[in-house]
MOPAC internal coordinates of N, CA, C and O (Angstrom, degrees):
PM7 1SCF
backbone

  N    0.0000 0     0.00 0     0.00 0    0    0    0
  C    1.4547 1     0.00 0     0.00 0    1    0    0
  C    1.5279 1   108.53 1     0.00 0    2    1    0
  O    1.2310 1   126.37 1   -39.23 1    3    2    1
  N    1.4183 1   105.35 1   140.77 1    3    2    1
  C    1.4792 1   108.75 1  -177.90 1    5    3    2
  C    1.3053 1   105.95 1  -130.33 1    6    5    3
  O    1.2310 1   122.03 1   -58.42 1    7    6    5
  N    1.6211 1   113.72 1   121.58 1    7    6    5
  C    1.5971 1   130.08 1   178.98 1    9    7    6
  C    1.9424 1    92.30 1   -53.64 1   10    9    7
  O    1.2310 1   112.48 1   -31.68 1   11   10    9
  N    1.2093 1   131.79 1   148.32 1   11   10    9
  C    1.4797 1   151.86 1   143.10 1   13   11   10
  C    1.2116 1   104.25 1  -124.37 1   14   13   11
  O    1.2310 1   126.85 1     7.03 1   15   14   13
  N    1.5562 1   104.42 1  -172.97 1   15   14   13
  C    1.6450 1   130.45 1  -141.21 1   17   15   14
  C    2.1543 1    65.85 1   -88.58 1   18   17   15
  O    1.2310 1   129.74 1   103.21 1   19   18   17
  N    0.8721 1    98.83 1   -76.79 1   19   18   17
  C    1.5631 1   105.21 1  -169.42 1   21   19   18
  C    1.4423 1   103.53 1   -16.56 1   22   21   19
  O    1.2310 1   110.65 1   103.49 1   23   22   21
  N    0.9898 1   135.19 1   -76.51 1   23   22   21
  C    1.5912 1   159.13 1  -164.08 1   25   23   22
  C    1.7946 1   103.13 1   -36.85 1   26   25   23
  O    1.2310 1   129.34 1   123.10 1   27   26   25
  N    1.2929 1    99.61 1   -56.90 1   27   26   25
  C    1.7142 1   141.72 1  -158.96 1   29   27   26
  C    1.9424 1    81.80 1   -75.43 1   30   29   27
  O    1.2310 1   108.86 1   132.39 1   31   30   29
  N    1.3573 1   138.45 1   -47.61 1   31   30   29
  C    1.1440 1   122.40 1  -145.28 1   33   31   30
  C    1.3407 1    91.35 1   -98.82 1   34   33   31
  O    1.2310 1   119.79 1   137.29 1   35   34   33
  N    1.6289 1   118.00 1   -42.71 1   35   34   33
  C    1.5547 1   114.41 1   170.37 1   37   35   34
  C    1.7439 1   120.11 1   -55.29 1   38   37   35
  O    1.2310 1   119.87 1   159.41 1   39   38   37
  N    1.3348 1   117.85 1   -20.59 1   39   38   37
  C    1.4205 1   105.94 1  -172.15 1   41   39   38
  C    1.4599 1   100.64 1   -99.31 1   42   41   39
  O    1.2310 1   119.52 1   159.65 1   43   42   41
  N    1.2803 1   118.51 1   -20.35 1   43   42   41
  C    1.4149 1   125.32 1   175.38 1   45   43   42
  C    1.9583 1   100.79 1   -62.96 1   46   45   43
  O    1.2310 1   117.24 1   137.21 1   47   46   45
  N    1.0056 1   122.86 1   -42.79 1   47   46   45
  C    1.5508 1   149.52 1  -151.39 1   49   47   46
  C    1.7557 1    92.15 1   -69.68 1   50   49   47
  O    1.2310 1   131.63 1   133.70 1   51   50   49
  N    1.6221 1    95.15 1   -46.30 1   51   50   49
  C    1.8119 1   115.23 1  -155.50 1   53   51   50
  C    1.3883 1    88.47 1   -75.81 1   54   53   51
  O    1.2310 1   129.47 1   127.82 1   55   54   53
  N    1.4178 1    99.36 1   -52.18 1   55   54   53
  C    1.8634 1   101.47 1  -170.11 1   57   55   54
  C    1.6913 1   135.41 1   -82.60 1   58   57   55
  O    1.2310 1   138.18 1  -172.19 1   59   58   57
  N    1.5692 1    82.37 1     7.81 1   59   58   57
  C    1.7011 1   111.29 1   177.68 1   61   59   58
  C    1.9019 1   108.64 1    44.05 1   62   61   59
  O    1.2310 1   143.37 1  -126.88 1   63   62   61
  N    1.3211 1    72.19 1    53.12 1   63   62   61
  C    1.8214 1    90.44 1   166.46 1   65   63   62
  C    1.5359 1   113.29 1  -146.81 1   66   65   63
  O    1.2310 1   124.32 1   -34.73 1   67   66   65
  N    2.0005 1   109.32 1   145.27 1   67   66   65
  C    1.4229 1   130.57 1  -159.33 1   69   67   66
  C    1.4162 1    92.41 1  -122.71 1   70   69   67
  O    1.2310 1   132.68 1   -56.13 1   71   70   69
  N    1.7003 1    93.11 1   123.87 1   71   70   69
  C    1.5374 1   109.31 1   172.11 1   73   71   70
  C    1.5383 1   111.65 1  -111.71 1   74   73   71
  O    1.2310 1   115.67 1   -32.11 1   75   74   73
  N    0.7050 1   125.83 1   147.89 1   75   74   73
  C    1.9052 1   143.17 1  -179.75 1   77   75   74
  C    1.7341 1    96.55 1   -85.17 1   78   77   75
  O    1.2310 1   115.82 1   -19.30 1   79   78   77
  N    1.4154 1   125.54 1   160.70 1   79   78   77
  C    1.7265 1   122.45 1  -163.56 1   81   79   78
  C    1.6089 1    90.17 1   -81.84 1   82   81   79
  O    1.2310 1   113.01 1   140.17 1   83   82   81
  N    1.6645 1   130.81 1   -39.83 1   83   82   81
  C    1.3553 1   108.67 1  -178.00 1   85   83   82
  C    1.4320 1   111.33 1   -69.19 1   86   85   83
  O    1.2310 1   108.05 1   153.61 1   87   86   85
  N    1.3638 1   139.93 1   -26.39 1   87   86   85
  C    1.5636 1   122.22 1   171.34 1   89   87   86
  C    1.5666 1   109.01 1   -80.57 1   90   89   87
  O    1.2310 1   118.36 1   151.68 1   91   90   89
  N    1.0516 1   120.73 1   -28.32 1   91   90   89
  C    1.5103 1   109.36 1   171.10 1   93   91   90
  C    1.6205 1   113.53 1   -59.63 1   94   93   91
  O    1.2310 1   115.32 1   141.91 1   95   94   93
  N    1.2263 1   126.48 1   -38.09 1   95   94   93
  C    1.4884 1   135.26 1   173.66 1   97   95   94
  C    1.6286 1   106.24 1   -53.31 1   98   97   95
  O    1.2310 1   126.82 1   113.10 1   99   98   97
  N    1.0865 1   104.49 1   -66.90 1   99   98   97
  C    1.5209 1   101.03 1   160.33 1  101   99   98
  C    1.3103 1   155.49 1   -53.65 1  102  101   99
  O    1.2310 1   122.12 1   163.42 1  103  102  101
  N    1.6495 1   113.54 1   -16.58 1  103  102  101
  C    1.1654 1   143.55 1   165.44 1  105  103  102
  C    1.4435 1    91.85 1   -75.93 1  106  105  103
  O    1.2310 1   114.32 1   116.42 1  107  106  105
  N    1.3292 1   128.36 1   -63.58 1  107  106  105
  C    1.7410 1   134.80 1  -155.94 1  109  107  106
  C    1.9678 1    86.95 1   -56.59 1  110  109  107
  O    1.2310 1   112.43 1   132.16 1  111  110  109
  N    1.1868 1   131.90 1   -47.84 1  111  110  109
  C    1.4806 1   141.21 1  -141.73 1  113  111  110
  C    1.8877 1    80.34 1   -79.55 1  114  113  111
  O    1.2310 1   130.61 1   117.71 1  115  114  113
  N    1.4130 1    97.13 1   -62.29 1  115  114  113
  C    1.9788 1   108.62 1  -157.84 1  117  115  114
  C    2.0282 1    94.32 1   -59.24 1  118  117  115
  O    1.2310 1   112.35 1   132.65 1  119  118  117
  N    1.2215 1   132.04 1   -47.35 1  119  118  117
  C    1.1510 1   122.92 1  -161.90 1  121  119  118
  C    1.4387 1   103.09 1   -88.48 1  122  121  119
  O    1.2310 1   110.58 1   165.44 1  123  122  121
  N    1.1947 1   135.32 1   -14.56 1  123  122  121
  C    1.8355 1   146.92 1   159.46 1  125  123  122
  C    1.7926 1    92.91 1   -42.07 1  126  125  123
  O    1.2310 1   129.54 1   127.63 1  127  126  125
  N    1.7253 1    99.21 1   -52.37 1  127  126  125
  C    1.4575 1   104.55 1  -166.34 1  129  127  126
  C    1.1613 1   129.72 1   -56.20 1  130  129  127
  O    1.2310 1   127.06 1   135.61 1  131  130  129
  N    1.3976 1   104.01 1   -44.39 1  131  130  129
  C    1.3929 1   142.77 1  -168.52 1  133  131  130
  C    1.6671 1   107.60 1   -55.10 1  134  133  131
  O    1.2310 1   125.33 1   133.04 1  135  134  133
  N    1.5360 1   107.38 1   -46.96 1  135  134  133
  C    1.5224 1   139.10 1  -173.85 1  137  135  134
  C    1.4855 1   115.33 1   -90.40 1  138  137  135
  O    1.2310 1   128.72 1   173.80 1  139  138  137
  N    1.3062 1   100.80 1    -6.20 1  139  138  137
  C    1.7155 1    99.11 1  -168.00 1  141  139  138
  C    1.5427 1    79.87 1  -111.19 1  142  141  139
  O    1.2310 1   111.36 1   134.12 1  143  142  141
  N    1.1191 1   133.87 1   -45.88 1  143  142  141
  C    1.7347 1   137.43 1   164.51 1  145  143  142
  C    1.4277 1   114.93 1   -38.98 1  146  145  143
  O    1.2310 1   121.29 1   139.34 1  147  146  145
  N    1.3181 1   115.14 1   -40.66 1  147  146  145
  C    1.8378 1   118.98 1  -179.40 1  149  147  146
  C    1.4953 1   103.48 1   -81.20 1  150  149  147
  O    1.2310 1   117.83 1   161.81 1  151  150  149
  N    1.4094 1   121.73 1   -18.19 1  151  150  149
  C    1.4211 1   124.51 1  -167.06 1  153  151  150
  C    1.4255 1    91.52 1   -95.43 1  154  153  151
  O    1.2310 1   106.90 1   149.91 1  155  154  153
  N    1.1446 1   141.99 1   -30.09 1  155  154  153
  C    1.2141 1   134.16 1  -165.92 1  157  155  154
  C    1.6190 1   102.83 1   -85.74 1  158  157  155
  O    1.2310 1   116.88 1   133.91 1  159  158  157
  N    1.4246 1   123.54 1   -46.09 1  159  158  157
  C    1.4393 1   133.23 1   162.65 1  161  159  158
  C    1.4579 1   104.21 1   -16.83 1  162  161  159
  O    1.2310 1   133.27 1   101.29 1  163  162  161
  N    1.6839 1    91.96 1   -78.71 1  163  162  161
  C    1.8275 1   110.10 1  -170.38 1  165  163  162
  C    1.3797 1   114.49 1   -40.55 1  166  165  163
  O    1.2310 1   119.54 1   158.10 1  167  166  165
  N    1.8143 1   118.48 1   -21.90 1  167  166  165
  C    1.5171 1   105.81 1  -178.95 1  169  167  166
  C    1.5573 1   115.09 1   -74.19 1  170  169  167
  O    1.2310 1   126.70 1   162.36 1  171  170  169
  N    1.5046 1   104.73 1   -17.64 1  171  170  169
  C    1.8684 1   108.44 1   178.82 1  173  171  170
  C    1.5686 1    96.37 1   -72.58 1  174  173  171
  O    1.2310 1   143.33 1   -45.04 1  175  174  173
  N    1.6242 1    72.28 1   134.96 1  175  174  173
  C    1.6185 1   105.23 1   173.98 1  177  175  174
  C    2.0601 1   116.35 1   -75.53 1  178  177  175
  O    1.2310 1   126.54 1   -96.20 1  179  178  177
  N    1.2442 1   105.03 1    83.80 1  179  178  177
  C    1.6269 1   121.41 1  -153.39 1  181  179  178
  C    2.1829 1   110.91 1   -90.66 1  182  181  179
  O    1.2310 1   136.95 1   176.16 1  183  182  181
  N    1.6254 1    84.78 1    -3.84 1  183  182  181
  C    1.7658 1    97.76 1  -176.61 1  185  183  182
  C    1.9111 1   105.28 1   -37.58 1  186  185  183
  O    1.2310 1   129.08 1   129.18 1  187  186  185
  N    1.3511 1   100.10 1   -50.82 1  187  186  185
  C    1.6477 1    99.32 1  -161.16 1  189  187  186
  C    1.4345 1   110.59 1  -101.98 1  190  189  187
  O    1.2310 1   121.87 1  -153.14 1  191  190  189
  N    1.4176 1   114.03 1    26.86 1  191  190  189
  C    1.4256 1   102.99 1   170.88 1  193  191  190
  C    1.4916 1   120.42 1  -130.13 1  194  193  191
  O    1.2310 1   121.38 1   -43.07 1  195  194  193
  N    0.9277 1   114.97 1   136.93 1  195  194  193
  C    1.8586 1   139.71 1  -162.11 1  197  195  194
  C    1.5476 1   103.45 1   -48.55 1  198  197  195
  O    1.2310 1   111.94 1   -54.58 1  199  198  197
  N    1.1056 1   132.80 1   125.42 1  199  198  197
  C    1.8491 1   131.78 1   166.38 1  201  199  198
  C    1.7194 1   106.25 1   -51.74 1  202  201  199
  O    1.2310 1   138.78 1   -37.07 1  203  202  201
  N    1.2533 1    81.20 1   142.93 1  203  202  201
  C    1.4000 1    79.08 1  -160.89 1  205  203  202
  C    1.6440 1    98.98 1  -105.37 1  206  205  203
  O    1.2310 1   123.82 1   -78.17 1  207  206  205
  N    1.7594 1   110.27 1   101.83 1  207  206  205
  C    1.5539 1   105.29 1   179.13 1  209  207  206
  C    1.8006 1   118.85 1   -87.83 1  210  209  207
  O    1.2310 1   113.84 1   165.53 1  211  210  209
  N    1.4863 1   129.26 1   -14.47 1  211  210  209
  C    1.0540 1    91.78 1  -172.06 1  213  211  210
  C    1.7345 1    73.49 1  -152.01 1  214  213  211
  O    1.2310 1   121.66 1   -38.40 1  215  214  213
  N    1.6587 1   114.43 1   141.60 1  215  214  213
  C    1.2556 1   140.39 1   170.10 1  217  215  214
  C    1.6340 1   113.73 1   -26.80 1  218  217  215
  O    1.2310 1   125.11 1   131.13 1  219  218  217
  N    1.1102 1   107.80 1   -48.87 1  219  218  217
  C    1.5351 1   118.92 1  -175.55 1  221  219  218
  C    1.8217 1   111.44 1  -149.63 1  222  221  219
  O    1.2310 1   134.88 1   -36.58 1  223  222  221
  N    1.8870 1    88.81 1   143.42 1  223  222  221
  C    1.4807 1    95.37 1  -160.14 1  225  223  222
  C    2.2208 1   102.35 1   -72.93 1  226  225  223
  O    1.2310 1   124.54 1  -144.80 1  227  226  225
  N    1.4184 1   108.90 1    35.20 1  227  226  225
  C    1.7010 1   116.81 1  -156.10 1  229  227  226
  C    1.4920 1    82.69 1   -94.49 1  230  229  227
  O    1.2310 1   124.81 1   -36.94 1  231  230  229
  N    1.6417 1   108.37 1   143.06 1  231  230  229
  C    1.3789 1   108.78 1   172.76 1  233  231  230
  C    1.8102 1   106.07 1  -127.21 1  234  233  231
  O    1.2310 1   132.61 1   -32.23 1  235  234  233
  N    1.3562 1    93.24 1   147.77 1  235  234  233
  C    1.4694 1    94.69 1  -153.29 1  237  235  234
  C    1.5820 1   104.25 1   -68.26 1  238  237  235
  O    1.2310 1   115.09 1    -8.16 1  239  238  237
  N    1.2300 1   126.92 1   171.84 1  239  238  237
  C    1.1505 1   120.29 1   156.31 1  241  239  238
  C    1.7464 1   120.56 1  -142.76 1  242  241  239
  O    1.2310 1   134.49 1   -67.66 1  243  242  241
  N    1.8601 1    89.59 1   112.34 1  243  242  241
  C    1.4607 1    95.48 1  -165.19 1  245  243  242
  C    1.6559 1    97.71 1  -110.89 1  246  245  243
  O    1.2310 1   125.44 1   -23.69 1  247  246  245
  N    1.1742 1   107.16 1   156.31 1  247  246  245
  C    1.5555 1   133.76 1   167.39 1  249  247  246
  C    1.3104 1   117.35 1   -55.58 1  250  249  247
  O    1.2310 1   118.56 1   -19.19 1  251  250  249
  N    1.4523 1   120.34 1   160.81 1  251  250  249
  C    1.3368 1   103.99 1   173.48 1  253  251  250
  C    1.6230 1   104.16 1  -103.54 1  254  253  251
  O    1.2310 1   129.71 1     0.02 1  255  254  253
  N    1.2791 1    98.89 1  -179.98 1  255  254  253
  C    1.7723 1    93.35 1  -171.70 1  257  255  254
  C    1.3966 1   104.47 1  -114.27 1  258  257  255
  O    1.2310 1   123.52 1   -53.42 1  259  258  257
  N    1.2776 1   110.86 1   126.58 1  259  258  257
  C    1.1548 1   117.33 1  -177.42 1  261  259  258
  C    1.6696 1   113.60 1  -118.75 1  262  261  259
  O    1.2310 1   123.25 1   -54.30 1  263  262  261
  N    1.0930 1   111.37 1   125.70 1  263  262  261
  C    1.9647 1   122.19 1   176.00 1  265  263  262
  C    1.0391 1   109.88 1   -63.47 1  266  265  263
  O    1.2310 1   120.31 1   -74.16 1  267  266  265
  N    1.1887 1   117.01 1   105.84 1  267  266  265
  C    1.2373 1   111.32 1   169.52 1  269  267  266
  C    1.9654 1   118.22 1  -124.27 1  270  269  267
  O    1.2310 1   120.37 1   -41.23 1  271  270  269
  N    1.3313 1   116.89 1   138.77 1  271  270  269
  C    1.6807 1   119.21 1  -174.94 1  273  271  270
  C    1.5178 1    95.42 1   -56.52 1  274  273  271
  O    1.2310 1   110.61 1   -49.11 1  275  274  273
  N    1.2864 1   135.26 1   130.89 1  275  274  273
  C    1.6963 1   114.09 1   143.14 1  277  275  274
  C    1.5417 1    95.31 1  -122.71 1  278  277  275
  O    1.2310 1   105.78 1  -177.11 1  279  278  277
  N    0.8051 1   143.98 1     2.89 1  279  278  277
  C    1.7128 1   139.88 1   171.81 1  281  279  278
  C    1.9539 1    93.21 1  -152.21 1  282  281  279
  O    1.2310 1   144.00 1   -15.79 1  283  282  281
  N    1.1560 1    70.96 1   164.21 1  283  282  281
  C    1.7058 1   110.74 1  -178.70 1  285  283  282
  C    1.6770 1   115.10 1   -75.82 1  286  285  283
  O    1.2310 1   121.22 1     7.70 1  287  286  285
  N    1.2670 1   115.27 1  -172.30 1  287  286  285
  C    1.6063 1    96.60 1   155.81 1  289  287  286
  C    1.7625 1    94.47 1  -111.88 1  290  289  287
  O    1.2310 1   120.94 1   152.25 1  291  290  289
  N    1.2544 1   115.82 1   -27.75 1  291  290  289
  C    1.7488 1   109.92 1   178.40 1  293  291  290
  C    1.2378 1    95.99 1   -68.91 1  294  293  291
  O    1.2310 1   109.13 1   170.45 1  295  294  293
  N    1.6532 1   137.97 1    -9.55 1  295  294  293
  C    1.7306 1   106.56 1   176.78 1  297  295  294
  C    1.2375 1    87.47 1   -87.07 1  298  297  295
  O    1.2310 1   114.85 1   118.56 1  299  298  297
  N    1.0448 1   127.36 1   -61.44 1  299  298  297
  C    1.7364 1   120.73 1  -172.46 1  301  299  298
  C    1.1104 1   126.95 1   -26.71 1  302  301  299
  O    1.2310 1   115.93 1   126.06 1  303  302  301
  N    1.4375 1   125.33 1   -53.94 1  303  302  301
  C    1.4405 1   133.82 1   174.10 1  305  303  302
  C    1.7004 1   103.57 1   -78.18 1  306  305  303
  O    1.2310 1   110.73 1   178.10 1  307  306  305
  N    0.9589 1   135.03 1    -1.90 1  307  306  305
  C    1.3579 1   136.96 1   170.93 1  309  307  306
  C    1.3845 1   117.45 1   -34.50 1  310  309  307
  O    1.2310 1   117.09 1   107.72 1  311  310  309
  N    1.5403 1   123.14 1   -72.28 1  311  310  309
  C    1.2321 1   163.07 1   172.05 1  313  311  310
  C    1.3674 1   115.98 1   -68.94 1  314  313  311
  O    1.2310 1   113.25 1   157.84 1  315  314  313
  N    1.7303 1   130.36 1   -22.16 1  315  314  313
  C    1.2471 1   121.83 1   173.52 1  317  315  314
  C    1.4105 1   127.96 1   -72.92 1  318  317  315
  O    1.2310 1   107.52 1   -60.56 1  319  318  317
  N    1.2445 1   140.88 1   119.44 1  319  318  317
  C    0.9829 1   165.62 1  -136.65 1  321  319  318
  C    1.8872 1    97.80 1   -72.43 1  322  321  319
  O    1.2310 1   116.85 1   148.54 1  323  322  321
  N    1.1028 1   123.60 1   -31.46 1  323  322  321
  C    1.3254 1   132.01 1   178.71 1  325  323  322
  C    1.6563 1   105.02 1  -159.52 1  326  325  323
  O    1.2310 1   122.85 1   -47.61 1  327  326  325
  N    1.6881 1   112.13 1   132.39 1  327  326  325
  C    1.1478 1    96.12 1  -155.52 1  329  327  326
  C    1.8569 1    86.66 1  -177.44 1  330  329  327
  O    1.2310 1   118.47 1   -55.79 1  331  330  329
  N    1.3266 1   120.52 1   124.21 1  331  330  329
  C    1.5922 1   122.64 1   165.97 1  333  331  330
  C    1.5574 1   105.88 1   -96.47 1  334  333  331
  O    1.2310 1   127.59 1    14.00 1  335  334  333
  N    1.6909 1   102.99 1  -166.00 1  335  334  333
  C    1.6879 1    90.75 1   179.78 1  337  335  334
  C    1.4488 1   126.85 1   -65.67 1  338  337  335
  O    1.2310 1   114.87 1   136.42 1  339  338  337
  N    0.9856 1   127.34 1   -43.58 1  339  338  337
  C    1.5293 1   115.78 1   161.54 1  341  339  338
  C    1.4850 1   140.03 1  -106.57 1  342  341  339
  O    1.2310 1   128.84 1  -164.92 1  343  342  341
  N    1.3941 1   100.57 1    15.08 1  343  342  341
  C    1.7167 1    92.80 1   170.33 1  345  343  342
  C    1.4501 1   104.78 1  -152.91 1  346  345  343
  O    1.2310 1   117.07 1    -4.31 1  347  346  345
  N    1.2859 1   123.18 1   175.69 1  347  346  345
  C    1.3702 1   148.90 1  -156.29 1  349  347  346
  C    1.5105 1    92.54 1   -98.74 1  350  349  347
  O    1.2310 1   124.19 1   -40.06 1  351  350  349
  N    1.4255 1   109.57 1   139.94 1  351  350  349
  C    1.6871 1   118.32 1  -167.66 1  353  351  350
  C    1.6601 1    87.77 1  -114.50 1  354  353  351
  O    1.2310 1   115.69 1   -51.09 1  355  354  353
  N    1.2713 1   125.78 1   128.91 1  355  354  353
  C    1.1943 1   144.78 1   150.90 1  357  355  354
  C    1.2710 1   135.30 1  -120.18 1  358  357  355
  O    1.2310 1   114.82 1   -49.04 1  359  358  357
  N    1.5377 1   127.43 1   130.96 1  359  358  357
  C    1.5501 1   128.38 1  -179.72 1  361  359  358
  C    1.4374 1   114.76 1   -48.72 1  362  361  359
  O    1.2310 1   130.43 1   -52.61 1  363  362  361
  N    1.2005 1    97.49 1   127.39 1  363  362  361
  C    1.5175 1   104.78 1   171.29 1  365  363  362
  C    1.5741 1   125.06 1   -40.60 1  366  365  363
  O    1.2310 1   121.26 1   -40.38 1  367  366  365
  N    0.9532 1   115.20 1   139.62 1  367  366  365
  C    1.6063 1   113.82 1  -171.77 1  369  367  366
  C    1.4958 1   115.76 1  -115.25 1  370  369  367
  O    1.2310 1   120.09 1   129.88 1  371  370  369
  N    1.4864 1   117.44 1   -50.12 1  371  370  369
  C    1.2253 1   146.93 1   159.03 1  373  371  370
  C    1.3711 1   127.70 1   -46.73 1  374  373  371
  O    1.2310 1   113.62 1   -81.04 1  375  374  373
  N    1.3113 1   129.67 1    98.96 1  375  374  373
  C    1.6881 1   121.53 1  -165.38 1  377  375  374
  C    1.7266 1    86.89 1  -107.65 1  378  377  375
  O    1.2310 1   124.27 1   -35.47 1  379  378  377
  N    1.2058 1   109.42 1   144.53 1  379  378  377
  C    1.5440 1   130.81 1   152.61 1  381  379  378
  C    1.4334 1   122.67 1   -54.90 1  382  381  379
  O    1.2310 1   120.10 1   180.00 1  383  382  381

């Protein structure tokens, strides 16, 4: 497959981006590259080797999560500046 001016104006079109003819020339050169690099991949012979899911064979080690109370909801709303019994009053942001 070979990137052209055609190719270059539809993906520009898709990705709602405007190129000038010297960056389009250069785009046509860099994505030729891009494709002539995946074509070269495809010539390795890939039958006997494993998909490769994660960068390193390191396994994480996370905590468990535990709930815990440290405030109230009346300490919380204590201190809010505008506030009914259970929630925090904020200016509208959102216009119709």
């Amino acid at each position: 497959m070979q990137i052209d001016n055609e190719t270059v104006d539809k993906i520009a079109h898709l990705a709602r981006l405007e190129f000038n003819d010297e960056a389009k020339v250069q785009i046509i050169k860099d994505m030729n590259n891009m494709l002539g690099f995946i074509d070269k991949l495809n010539e390795l012979d890939t039958s006997n080797i494993e998909p490769l899911i994660y960068m390193s064979d390191e396994v994480n080690v996370l905590r468990e999560d535990d709930v815990i109370q440290i405030i109230t909801q009346e300490e919380g709303l204590k201190n809010a500046p505008k506030h009914d019994s259970d929630y925090f009053k904020v200016p509208k942001v959102i216009e119709k």
